[in-house]
BAMARZA-919696 format. One record per residue (C-alpha): residue number from 1; x negated, y negated, z negated; residue in one letter. Coordinates in Angstrom, 1 decimal, padded with zeros to 4 digits, always signed. Example, Ala and Ser with C-alpha at 12.3 -4.5 7.8 and 13.67 -1.06 7.14 Angstrom:
[miro 1,[-012.3,+004.5,-007.8],'A']
[miro 2,[-013.7,+001.1,-007.1],'S']
//
This chain:
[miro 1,[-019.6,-014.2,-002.7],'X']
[miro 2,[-017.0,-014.9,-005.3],'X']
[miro 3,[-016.7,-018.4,-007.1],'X']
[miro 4,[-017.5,-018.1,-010.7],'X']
[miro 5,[-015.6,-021.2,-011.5],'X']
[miro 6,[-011.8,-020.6,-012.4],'X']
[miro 7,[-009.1,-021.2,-009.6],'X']
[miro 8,[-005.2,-021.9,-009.8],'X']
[miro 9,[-003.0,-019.1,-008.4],'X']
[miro 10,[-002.6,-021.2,-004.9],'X']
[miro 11,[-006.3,-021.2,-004.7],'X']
[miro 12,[-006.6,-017.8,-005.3],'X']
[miro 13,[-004.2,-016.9,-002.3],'X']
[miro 14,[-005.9,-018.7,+000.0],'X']
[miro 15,[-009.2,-017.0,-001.0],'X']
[miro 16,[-008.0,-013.9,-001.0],'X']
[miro 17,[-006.5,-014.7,+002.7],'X']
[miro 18,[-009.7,-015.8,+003.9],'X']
[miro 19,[-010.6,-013.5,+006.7],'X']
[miro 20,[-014.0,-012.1,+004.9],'X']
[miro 21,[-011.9,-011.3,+001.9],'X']
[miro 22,[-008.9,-009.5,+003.6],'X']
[miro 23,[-009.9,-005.9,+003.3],'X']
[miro 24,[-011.2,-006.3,+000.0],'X']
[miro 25,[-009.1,-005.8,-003.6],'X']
[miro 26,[-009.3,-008.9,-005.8],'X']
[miro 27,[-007.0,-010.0,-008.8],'X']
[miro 28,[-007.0,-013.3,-010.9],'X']
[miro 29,[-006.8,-012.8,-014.7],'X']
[miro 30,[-006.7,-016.4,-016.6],'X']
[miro 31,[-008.1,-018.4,-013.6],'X']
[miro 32,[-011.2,-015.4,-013.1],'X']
[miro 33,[-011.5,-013.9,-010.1],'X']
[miro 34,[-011.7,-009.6,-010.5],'X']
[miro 35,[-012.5,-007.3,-007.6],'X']
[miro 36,[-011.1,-004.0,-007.9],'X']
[miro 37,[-013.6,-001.3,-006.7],'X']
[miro 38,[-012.1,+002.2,-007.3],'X']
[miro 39,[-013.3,+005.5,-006.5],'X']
[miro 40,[-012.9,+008.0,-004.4],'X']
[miro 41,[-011.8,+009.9,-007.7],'X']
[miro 42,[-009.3,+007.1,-008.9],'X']
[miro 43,[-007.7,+007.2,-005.7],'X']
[miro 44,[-007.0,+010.2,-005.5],'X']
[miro 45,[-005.0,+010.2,-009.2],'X']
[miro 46,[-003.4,+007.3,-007.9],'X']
[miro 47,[-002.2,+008.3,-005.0],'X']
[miro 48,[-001.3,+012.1,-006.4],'X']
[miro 49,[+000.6,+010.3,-008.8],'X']
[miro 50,[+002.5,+007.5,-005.9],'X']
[miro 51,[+003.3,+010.8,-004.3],'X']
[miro 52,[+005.3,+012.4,-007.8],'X']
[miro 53,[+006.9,+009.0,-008.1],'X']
[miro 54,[+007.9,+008.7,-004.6],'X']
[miro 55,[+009.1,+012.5,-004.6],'X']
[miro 56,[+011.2,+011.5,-007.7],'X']
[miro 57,[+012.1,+007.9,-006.0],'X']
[miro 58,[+014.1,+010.1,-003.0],'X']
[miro 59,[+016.1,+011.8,-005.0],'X']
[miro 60,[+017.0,+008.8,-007.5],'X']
[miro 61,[+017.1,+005.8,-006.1],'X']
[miro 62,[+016.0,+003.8,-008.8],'X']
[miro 63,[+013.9,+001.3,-007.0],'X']
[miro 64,[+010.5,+000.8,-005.5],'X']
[miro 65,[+006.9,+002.6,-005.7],'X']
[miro 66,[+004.6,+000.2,-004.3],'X']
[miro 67,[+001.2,+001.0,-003.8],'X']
[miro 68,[-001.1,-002.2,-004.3],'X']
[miro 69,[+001.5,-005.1,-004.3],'X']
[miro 70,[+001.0,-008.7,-005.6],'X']
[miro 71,[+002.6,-010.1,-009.1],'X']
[miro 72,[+002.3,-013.7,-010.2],'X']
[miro 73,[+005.4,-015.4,-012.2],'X']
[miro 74,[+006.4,-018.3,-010.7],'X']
[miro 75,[+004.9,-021.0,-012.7],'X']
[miro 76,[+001.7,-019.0,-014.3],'X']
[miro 77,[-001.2,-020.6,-012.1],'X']
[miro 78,[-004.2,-018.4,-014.0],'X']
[miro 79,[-002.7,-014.8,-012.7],'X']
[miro 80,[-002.0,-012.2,-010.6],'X']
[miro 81,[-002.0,-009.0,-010.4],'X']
[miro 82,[-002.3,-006.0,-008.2],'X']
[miro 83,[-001.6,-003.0,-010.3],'X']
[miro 84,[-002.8,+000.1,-008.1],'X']
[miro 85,[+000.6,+001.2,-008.3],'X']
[miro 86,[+004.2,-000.6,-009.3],'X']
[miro 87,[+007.5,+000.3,-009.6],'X']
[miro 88,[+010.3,-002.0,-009.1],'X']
[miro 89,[+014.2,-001.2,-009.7],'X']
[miro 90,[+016.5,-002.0,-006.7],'X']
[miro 91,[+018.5,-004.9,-008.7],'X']
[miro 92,[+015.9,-006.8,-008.0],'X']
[miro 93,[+016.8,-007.8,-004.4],'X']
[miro 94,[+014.8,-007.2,-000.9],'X']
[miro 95,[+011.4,-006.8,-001.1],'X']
[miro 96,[+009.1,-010.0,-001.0],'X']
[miro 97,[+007.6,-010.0,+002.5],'X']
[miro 98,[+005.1,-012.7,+002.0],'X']
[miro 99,[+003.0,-013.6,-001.0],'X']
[miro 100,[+002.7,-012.3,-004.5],'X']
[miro 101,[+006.7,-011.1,-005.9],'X']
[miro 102,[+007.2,-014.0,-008.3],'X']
[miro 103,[+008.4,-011.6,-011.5],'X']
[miro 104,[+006.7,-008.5,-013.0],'X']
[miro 105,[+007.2,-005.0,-012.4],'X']
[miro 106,[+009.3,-002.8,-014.6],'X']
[miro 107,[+006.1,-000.4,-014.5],'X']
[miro 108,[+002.6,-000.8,-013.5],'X']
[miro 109,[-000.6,+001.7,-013.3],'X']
[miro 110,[-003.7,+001.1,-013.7],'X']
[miro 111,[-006.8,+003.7,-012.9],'X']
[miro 112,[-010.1,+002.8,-014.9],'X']
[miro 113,[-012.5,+002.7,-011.7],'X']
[miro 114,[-016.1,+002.6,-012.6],'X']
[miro 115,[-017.4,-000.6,-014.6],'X']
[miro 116,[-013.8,-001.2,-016.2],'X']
[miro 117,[-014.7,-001.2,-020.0],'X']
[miro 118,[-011.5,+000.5,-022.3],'X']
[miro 119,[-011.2,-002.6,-024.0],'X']
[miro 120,[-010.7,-004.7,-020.5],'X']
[miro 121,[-007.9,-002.0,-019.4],'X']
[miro 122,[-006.1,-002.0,-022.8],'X']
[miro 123,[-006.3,-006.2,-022.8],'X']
[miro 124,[-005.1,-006.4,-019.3],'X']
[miro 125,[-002.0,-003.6,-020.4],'X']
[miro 126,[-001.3,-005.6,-023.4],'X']
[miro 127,[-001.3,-009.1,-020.9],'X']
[miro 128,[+001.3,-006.9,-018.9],'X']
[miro 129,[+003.4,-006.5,-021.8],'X']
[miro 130,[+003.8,-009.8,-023.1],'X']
[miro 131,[+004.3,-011.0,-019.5],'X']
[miro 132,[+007.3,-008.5,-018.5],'X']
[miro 133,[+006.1,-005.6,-017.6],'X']
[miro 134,[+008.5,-002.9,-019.7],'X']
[miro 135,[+005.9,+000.3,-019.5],'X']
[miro 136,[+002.1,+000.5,-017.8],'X']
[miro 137,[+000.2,+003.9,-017.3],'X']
[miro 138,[-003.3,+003.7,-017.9],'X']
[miro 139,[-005.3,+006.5,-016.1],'X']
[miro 140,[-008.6,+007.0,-017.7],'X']
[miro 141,[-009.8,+009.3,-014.9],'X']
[miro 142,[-012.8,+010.7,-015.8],'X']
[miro 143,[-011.4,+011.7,-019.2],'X']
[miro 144,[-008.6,+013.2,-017.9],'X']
[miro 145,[-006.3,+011.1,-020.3],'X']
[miro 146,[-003.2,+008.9,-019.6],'X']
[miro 147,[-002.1,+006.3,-021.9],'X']
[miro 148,[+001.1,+004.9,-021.7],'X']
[miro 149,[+002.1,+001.9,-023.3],'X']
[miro 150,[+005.5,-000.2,-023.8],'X']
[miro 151,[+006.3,-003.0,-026.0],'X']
[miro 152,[+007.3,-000.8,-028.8],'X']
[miro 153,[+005.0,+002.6,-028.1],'X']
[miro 154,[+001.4,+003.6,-027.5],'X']
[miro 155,[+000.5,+007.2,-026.4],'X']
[miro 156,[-002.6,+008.8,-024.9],'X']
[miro 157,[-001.6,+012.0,-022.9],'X']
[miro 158,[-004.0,+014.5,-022.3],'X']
[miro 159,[-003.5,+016.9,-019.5],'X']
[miro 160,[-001.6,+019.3,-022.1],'X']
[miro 161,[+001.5,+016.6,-021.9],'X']
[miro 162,[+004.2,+015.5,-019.8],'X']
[miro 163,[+004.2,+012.1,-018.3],'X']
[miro 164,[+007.5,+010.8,-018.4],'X']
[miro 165,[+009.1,+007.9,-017.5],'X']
[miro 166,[+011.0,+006.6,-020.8],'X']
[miro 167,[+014.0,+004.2,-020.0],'X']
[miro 168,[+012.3,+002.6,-017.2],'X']
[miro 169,[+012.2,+006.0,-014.8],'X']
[miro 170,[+014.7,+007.7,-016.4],'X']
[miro 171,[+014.6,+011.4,-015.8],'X']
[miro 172,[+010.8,+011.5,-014.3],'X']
[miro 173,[+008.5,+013.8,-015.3],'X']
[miro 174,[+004.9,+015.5,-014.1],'X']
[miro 175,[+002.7,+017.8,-016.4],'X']
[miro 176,[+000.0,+015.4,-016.0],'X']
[miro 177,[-002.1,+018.0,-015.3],'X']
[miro 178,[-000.8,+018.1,-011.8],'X']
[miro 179,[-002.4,+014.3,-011.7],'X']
[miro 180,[-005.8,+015.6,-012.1],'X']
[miro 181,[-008.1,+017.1,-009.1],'X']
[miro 182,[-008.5,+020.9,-010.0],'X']
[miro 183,[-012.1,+021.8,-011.0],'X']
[miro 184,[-013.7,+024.4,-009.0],'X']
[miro 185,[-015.0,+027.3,-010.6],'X']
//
């Protein structure tokens, strides 16, 4: 069961370490407890999308694709995050072996899983933003649409486009096509 009542950051670790919670996906968004649920379907996009970014990360070494790491800035006790995918650049250090990473990614992606209104991804992109976060992909899976967002630009990609990766990824690129499963015919 998940408490209703908000929680501090600290609380929100220890619940999410709690032995019946460990193989489950929770995030805490202004003291609110969220369990992620995705899809078959959204993890597939996800990870065909970890495996372009990783591809790229090879032969640029940029930073860090991380699938399902922790965010929480050190001092915010109402959130953190675990975007289903990250990307950190190298001058950031080692990565954090324990606990959340006490900064923001320079990217995060997020895959609408089933129950995730458009308003609640867009909010939670915009909270990204204004906390750090320097570009977020939003994969609305079922419509076959990416939106990418910075603090300057909005942009919904449709799988006619090229997803690139602006000034944060700089010389990354995948017809976002190649992000979708094919449909059979």
């Amino acid at each position: 069961m998940i408490p209703r009542e908000k929680m501090t950051a600290q609380e929100f670790e220890a619940f999410v370490d709690a032995p019946e919670n460990v193989s489950r996906r929770f995030e805490l968004i202004f003291g609110e407890i969220i369990e992620k649920m995705p899809t078959q379907f959204d993890a597939y996009i996800v990870a065909m999308v970890s495996g372009f970014l990783s591809e790229f990360l090879k032969q640029n070494r940029l930073g860090y694709g991380l699938v399902k790491a922790a965010y929480r800035l050190a001092g915010d006790a109402e959130n953190c995050f675990i975007p289903d995918l990250s990307f950190v650049t190298k001058e950031r250090g080692a990565l954090v072996r324990s606990g959340p990473a006490l900064y923001m990614p320079d990217l995060a992606v997020e895959a609408q899983s089933e129950g995730q209104s458009d308003k609640f991804m867009l909010d939670k992109a915009q909270l990204y933003l204004k906390l750090g976060v320097r570009m977020v992909w939003i994969v609305y899976s079922t419509r076959e649409i990416i939106e990418v967002l910075t603090p300057t630009d909005r942009q919904l990609l449709t799988i006619n486009d090229t997803l690139t990766g602006g000034d944060v990824l700089p010389g990354f690129s995948v017809a976002v096509r190649e992000l979708f499963p094919k449909q059979e015919e």
